[in-house]
C-alpha positions in Angstrom: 7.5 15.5 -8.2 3.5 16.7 -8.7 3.3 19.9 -10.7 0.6 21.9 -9.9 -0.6 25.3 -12.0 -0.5 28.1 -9.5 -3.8 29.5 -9.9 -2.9 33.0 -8.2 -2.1 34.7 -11.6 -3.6 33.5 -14.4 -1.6 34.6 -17.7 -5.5 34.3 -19.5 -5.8 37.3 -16.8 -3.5 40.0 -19.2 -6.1 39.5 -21.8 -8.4 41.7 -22.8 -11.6 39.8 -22.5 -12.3 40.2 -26.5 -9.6 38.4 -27.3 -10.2 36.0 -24.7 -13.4 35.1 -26.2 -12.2 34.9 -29.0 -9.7 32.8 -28.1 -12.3 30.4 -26.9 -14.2 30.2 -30.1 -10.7 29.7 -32.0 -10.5 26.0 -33.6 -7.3 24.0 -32.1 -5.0 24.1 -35.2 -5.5 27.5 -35.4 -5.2 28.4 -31.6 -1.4 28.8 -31.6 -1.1 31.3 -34.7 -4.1 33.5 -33.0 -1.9 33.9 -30.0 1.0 35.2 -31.4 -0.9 37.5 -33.9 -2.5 39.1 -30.5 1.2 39.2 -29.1 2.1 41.4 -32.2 -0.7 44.0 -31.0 0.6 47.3 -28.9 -1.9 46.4 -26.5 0.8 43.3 -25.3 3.7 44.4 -26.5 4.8 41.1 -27.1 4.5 39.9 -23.6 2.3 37.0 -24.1 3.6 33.5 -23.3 2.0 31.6 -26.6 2.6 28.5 -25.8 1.0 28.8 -21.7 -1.4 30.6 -22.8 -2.7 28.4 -26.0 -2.4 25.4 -23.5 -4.8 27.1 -20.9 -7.4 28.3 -23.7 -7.1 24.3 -24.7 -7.8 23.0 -21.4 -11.0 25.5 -21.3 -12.0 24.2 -24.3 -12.2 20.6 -23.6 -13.7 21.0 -20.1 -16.8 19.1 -19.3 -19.9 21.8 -19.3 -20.8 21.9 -16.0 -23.7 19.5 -14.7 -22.3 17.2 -17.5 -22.4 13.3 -16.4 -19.7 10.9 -17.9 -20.9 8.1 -20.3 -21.1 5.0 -18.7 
């Protein structure tokens, strides 16, 4: 069976767009632990999904810029 992300609601969409940025900025092996610190913050109350939501900022960050043409 094909999985497909429901685009509708975005979990990246119940951040505050500071720490979505800075999400973006954060290097992989780190990404993870930044997540759950923000989920410790009153602002989430711990309602984060770490792990969908450190998967989605990954999948951002190793998107082609847009324009970009593959090697050949």
């Amino acid at each position: 069976m094909d999985r497909k992300t429901d685009h509708r609601f975005s979990p990246l969409l119940a951040l505050h767009p500071d720490d979505l940025e800075s999400l973006l900025t954060t290097p992989t092996e780190a990404l993870f632990g930044a997540v759950l610190r923000l989920n410790r913050y009153p602002r989430y109350h711990n309602s984060l999904n770490a792990v969908v939501i450190a998967g989605l900022v990954l999948e951002i960050q190793h998107r082609e810029p847009p324009g970009h043409l593959p090697a050949r």
